[in-house]
C-alpha positions as CSV (number, residue, x, y, z in Angstrom):
1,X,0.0,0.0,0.0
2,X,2.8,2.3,1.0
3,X,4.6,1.5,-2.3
4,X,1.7,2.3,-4.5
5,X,0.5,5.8,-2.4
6,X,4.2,6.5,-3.0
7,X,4.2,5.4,-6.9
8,X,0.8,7.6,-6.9
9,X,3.3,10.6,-5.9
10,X,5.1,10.4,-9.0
11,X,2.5,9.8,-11.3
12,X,-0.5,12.5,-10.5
13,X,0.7,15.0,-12.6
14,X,2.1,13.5,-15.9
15,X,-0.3,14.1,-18.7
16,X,-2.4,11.6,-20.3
17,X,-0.8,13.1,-24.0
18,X,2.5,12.0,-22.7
19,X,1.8,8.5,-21.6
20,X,0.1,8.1,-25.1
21,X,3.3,9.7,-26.9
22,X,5.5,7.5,-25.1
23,X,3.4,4.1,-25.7
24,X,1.4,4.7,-29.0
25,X,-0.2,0.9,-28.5
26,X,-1.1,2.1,-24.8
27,X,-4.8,2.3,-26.7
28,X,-4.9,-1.2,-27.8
29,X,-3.1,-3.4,-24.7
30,X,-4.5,-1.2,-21.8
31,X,-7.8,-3.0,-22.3
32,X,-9.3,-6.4,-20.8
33,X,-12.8,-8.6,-22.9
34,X,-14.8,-10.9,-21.1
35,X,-18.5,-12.2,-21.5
36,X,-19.1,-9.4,-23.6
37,X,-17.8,-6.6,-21.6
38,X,-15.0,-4.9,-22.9
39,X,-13.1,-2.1,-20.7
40,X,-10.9,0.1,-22.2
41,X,-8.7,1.5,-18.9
42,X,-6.3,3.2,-21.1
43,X,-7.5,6.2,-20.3
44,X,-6.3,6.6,-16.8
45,X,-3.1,8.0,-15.5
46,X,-2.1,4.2,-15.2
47,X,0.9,3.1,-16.3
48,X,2.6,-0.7,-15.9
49,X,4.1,0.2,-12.6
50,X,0.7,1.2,-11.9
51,X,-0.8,-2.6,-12.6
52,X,2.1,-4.6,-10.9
53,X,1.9,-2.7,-7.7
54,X,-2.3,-3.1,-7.6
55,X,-1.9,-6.7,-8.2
56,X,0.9,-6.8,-5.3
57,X,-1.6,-5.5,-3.1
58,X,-4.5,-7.6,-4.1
59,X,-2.5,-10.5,-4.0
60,X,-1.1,-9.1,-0.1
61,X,-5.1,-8.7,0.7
62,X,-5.6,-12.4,0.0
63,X,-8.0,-11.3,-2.9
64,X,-7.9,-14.6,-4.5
65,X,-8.4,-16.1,-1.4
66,X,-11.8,-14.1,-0.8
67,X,-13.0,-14.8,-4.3
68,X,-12.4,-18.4,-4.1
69,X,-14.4,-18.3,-0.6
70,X,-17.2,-16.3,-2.2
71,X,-17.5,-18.8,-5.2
72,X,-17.5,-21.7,-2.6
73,X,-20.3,-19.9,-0.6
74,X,-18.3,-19.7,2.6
75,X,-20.4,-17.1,5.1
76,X,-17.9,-14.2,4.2
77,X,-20.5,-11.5,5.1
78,X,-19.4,-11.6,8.4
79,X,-21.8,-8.8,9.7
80,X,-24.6,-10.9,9.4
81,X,-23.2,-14.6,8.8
82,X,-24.2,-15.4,5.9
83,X,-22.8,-16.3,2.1
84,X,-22.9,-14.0,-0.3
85,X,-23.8,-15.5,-3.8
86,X,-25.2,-13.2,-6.4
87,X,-22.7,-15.6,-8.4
88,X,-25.2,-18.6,-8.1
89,X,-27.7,-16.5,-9.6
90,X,-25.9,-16.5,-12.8
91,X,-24.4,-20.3,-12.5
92,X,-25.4,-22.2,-15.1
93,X,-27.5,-26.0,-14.2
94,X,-24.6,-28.5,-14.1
95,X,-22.5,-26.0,-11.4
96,X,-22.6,-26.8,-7.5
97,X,-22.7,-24.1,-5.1
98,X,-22.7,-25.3,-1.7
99,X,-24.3,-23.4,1.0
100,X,-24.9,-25.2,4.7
101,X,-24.4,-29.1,2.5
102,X,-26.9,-28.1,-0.2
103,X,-26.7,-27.4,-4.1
104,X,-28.4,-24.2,-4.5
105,X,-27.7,-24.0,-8.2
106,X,-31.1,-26.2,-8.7
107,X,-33.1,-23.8,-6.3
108,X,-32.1,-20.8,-8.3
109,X,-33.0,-22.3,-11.9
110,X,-36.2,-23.8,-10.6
111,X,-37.1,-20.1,-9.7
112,X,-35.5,-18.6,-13.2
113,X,-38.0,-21.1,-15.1
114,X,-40.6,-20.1,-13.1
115,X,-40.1,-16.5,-14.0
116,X,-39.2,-17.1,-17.3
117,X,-42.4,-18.8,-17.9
118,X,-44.7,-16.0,-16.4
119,X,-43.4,-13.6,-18.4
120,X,-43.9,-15.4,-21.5
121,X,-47.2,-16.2,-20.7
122,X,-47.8,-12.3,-20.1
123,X,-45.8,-11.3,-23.2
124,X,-47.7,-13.6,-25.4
125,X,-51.0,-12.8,-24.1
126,X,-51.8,-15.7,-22.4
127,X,-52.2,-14.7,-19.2
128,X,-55.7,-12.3,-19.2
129,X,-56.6,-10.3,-16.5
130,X,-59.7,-10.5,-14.3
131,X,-61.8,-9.0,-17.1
132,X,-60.3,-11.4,-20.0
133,X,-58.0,-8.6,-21.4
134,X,-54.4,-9.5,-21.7
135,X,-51.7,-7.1,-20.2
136,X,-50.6,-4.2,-21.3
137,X,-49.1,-2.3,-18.6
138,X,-46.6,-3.8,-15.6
139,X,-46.0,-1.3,-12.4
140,X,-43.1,-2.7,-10.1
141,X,-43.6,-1.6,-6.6
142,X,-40.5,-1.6,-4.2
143,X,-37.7,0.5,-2.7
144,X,-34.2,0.3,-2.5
145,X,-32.5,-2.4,-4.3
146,X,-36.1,-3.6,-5.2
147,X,-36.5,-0.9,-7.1
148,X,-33.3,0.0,-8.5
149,X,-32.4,-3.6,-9.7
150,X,-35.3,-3.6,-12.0
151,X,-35.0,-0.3,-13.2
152,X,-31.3,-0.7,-14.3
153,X,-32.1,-4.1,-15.7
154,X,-35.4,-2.3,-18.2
155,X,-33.1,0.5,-18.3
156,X,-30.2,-1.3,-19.7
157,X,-32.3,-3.9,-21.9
158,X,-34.6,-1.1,-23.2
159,X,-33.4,-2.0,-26.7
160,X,-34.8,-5.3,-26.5
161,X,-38.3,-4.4,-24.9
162,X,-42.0,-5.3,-26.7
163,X,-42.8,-1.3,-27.2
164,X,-46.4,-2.0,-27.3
165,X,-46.2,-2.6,-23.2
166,X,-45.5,-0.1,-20.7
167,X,-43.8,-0.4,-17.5
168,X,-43.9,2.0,-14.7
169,X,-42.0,1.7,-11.1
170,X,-43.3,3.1,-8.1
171,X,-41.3,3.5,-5.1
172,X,-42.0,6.6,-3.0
173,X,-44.4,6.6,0.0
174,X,-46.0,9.8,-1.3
175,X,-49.4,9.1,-3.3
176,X,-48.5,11.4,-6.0
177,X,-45.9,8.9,-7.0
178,X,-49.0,6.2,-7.5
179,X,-51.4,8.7,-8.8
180,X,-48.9,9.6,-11.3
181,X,-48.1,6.3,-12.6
182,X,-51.2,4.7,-13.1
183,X,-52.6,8.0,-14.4
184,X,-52.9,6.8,-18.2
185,X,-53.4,3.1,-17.1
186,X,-56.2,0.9,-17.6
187,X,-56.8,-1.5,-14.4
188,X,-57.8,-4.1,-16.5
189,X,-54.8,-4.6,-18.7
190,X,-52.6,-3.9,-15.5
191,X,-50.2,-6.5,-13.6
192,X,-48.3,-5.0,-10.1
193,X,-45.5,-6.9,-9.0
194,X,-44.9,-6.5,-5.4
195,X,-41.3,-6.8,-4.2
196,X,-40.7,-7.3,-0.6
197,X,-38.6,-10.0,0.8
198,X,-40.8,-10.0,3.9
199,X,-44.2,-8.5,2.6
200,X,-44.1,-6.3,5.4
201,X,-41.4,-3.6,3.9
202,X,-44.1,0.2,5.2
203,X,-43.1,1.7,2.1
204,X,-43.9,-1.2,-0.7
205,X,-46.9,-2.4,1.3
206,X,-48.1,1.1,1.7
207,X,-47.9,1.4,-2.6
208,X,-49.0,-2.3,-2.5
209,X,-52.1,-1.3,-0.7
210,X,-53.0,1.5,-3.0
211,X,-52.1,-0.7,-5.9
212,X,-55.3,-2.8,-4.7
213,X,-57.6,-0.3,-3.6
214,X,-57.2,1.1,-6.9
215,X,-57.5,-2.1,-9.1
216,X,-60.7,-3.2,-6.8
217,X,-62.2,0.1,-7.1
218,X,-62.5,-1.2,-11.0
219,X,-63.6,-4.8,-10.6
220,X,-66.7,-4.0,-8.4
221,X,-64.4,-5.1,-4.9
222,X,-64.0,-8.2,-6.5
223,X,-61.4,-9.4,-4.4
224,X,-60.6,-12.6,-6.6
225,X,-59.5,-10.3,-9.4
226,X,-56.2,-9.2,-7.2
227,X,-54.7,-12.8,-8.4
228,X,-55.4,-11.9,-11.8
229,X,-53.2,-8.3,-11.3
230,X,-50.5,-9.4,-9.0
231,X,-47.5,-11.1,-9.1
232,X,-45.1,-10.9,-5.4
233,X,-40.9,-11.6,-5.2
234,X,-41.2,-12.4,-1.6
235,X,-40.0,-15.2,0.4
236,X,-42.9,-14.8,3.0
237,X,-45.8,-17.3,1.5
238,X,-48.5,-16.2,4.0
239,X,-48.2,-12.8,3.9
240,X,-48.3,-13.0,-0.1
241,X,-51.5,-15.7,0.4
242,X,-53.4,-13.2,2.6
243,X,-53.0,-10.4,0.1
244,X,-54.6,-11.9,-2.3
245,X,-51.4,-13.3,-4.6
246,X,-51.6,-16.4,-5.9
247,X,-48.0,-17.9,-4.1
248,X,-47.8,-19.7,-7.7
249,X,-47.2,-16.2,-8.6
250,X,-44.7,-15.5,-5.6
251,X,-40.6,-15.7,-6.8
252,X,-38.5,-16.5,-4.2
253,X,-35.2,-15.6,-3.3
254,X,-32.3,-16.3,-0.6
255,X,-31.1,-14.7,2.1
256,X,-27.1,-14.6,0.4
C-alpha cells in the first residue's frame, strides 16, 4: 500500500498526452474482454508500474483467497453470517454451489423457469386479467434495491423491450408517485408486482395497498381479481396468500 500511495506521488501529474506519446499501443493493450464486456482502462493516468503494484496489493489482501471463498459460498459476510452469492444467480445448471451441504444452483434455476415462464405467458398474451383482457401495462412496486435492480435491468435492456407494453416503477411513500403512474393506465390490462422479501417492507406495502384499492375500485371489490393483477418476489408465503397473490405467482429468493 505504501509503495503504490508513493508510486501515486510520481504519477499524479504526468499528462495523459505524454503516456500516449511514449506508448502509441497504450490504446490497444490497456484493455481487458470478457463475457461481452470490454473495458478500455487506457485512459487513466495508469501506467505498468501502476498494474504490478495493484496486483501486489491484491495479491497481499488475500484477494484470491476471498473470491475463491465467495465462489464456494463460505459465510464471508461476516456482519450478518451469511454467504454472499449473487454468483449462483448467474451459474449455469450443471455448477454446485454449496451453501450449509446443499446445491443451490437447482433452487435458483427452478425459480428462473418459473419467472421465465410467467413472463412469457404475459408477453404472449396468455395470461388475461380478471376482465379477460391480456396485459398491457406492468407497475413494479418496491424500494431500494427492489426498485433500483429492475430499473437498471429495463433501463439497460430497453433496446430489446415489446414497445407496445408499458412499464412503470413506483417506489416513494408519497401518493403522488401512485397517482402519477397509473394515471394513463387501464386497471384491467394492469399487472403489479410487489417486491418485498418479507411482505411487510411500510413503504412497498403502503404502494401495494394502493395498488389494490385502486384495481378493486375497477372490478366491483371483486377481491378474486387481485390474483389476476398481481405477481409478489417475496419469500414470506403467508403474507403474499393473505393479500390476495396467488403464491404460484410469488418468486422466491435467498437470504445470500
Amino acid at each position: 500500500w505504501k509503495a503504490l500511495a508513493a508510486h501515486h506521488e510520481r504519477v499524479r501529474d504526468v499528462h495523459l498526452r505524454k503516456l500516449f506519446a511514449d506508448d502509441p499501443n497504450r490504446g490497444e493493450r490497456l484493455t481487458a474482454e470478457a463475457a461481452g464486456v470490454f473495458l478500455d482502462y487506457s485512459k487513466n493516468r495508469i501506467t505498468d508500474e501502476t498494474l504490478k503494484l495493484l496486483l501486489q496489493l491484491a495479491a497481499e489482501c488475500g484477494l484470491r483467497q476471498r473470491i475463491d471463498a465467495m465462489f464456494r459460498g463460505d459465510k464471508i459476510n461476516i456482519t450478518e453470517n451469511r454467504a454472499v452469492l449473487h454468483v449462483a444467480l448467474r451459474a449455469p445448471r450443471a455448477a454446485s454451489i454449496v451453501v450449509d451441504g446443499e446445491n443451490v444452483v437447482p433452487q435458483v434455476h427452478a425459480v428462473l423457469d418459473k419467472m421465465a415462464d410467467f413472463s412469457d405467458r404475459v408477453r404472449s398474451g396468455a395470461w388475461k386479467g380478471h376482465t379477460g383482457k391480456r396485459i398491457r401495462n406492468v407497475v413494479n412496486i418496491g424500494i431500494g434495491g427492489s426498485d433500483l435492480g429492475p430499473v437498471m435491468a429495463y433501463e439497460a435492456l430497453k433496446h430489446y423491450s415489446d414497445r407496445t407494453m408499458t412499464f412503470r416503477f413506483v417506489s416513494n411513500i408519497d401518493g403522488t408517485d401512485f397517482a402519477e403512474a397509473t394515471l394513463d393506465l387501464d386497471p384491467a390490462e394492469t399487472l403489479f408486482i410487489v417486491s418485498s422479501k418479507t411482505f411487510t417492507t411500510q413503504e412497498t406495502m403502503t404502494n401495494a395497498q394502493s395498488a389494490r384499492d385502486w384495481s378493486l375500485r375497477a372490478f366491483g371489490n371483486e377481491v378474486k381479481a387481485v390474483a389476476r393483477h398481481f405477481a409478489a418476489v417475496s419469500t414470506n408465503a403467508a403474507k403474499v396468500s393473505e393479500f390476495g397473490i396467488d403464491t404460484a405467482n410469488m418468486f422466491g429468493f435467498w437470504d445470500w
